[in-house]
N, C-alpha and C positions, 0 to 999 in steps of 0.2 A: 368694632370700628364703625363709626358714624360716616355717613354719607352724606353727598349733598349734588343735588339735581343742576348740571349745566345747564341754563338758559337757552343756549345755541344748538345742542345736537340732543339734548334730555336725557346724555348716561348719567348713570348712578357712580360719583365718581368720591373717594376721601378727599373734605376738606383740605387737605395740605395738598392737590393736585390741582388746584385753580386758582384765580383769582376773582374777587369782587371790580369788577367793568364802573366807571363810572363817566357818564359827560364829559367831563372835564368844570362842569359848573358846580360840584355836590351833586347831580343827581345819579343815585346809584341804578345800574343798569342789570344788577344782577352778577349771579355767579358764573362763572367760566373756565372751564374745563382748560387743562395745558394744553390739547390738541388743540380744542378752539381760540385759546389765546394766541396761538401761534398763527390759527388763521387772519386773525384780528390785528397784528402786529406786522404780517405782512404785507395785508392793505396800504397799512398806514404808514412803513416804509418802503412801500413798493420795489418790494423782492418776497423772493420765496424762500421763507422761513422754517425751517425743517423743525418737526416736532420730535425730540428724541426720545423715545422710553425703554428706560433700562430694568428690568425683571428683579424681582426682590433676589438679594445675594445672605450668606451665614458667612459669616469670618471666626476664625478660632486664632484665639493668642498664643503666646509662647505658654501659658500656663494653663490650656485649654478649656476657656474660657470662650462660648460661642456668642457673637453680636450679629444681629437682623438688621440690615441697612436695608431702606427705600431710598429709591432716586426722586429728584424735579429735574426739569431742565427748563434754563429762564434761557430761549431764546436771543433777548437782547439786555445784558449785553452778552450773551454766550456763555453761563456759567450752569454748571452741574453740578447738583448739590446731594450728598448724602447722608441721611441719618438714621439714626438709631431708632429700630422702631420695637417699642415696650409695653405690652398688654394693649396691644391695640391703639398705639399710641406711639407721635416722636416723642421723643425722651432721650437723654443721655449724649452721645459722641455724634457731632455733624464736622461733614467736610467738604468743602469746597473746593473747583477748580475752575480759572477760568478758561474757555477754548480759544486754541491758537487758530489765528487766521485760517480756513479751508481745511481743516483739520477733521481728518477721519473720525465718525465716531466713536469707532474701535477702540484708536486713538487716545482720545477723550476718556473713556469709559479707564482703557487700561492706565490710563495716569490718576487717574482718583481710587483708581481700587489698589493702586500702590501707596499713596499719599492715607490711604484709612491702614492698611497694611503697618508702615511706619507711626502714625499716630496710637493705635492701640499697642503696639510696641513697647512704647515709652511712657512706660509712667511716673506719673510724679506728684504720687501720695503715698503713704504708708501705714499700714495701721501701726498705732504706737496708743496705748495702755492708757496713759497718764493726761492724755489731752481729753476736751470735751470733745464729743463727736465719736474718739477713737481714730484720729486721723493725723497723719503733720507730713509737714512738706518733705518729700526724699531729695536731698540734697540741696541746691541751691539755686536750683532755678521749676519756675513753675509757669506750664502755658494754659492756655482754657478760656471760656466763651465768656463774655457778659449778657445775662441773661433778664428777664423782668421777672422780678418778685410780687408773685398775685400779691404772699402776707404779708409784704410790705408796703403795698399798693403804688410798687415803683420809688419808694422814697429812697431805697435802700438797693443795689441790685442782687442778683443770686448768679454766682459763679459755678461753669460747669465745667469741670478736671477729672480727666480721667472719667467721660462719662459719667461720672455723679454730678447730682447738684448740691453744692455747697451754699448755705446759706452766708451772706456777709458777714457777721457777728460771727462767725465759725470758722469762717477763712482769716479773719483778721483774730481772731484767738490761737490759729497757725503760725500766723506771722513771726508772732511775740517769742518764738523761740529763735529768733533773730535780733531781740531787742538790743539796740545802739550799732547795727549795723546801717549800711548802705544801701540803696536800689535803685533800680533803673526798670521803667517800666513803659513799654511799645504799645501802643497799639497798634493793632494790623487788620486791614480790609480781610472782610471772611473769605476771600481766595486766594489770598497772599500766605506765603510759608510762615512759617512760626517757629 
């Protein structure tokens, strides 16, 4: 896992635990640690902004199958975010929640590790023989992330279901075992239900 040096307090912190600080003009100010953004954030709305950090967790599925979620927490507007962390890497199932007003972090914590709980639950792929990939949709409805495709260079996105990443052209070779039916398709904020 690659590191990268806070600006503001100089730990050794993973890229996915900060942000790049900028002016506000383009000029980049450096990288910033979640603790220190949280200090940064409540300068600037003048309150005291709690930094929350939740300890890496293992979840096992009904098929016992084990996932390693890392936490963030974005301060403002209040959301907790967990994902899937794979060879030293997020990768695969993220989940979201937003925090309700004064809301324990207990709280918080225990409603997203319910909300991953139900999400690896439910899947909604299947291996099946006959398709490319080795994959098709189980049933008739299907939820998952829209993600950027490096080997597309974004022209195309790459969909992630069920913790995998599904390339476009693979997903939409799924589809076609639905050819001349109907659909209806949501999108939803990453801490909205699905």
């Amino acid at each position: 896992m690659t590191t990268t040096q806070c600006s503001r307090c100089h730990r050794e912190v993973p890229g996915w635990d900060g942000v790049h600080q900028s002016d506000g003009k383009g000029r980049d100010l450096g990288f910033v640690c979640g603790r220190c953004w949280a200090q940064v954030l409540s300068k600037h709305v003048g309150e005291d902004l709690a930094h929350l950090e939740v300890k890496p967790i293992t979840i096992e599925d009904a098929a016992g199958h084990s996932y390693e979620f890392r936490f963030r927490y974005s301060p403002v507007p209040g959301i907790l975010k967990a994902f899937e962390f794979k060879d030293g890497n997020p990768e695969g199932y993220e989940f979201s929640i937003l925090a309700e007003e004064d809301e324990p972090s207990a709280s918080l914590v225990g409603r997203l590790l319910e909300k991953i709980r139900l999400g690896i639950a439910n899947q909604h792929l299947e291996p099946c023989s006959i398709t490319s990939g080795g994959l098709s949709i189980k049933g008739k409805t299907v939820r998952g992330r829209i993600e950027w495709d490096d080997d597309e260079d974004g022209r195309v996105p790459l969909v992630t279901i069920d913790g995998r990443s599904i390339p476009w052209d693979q997903f939409g070779r799924m589809l076609m075992q639905f050819e001349g039916w109907h659909f209806k398709m949501d999108i939803l904020d990453e801490s909205e239900e699905s």
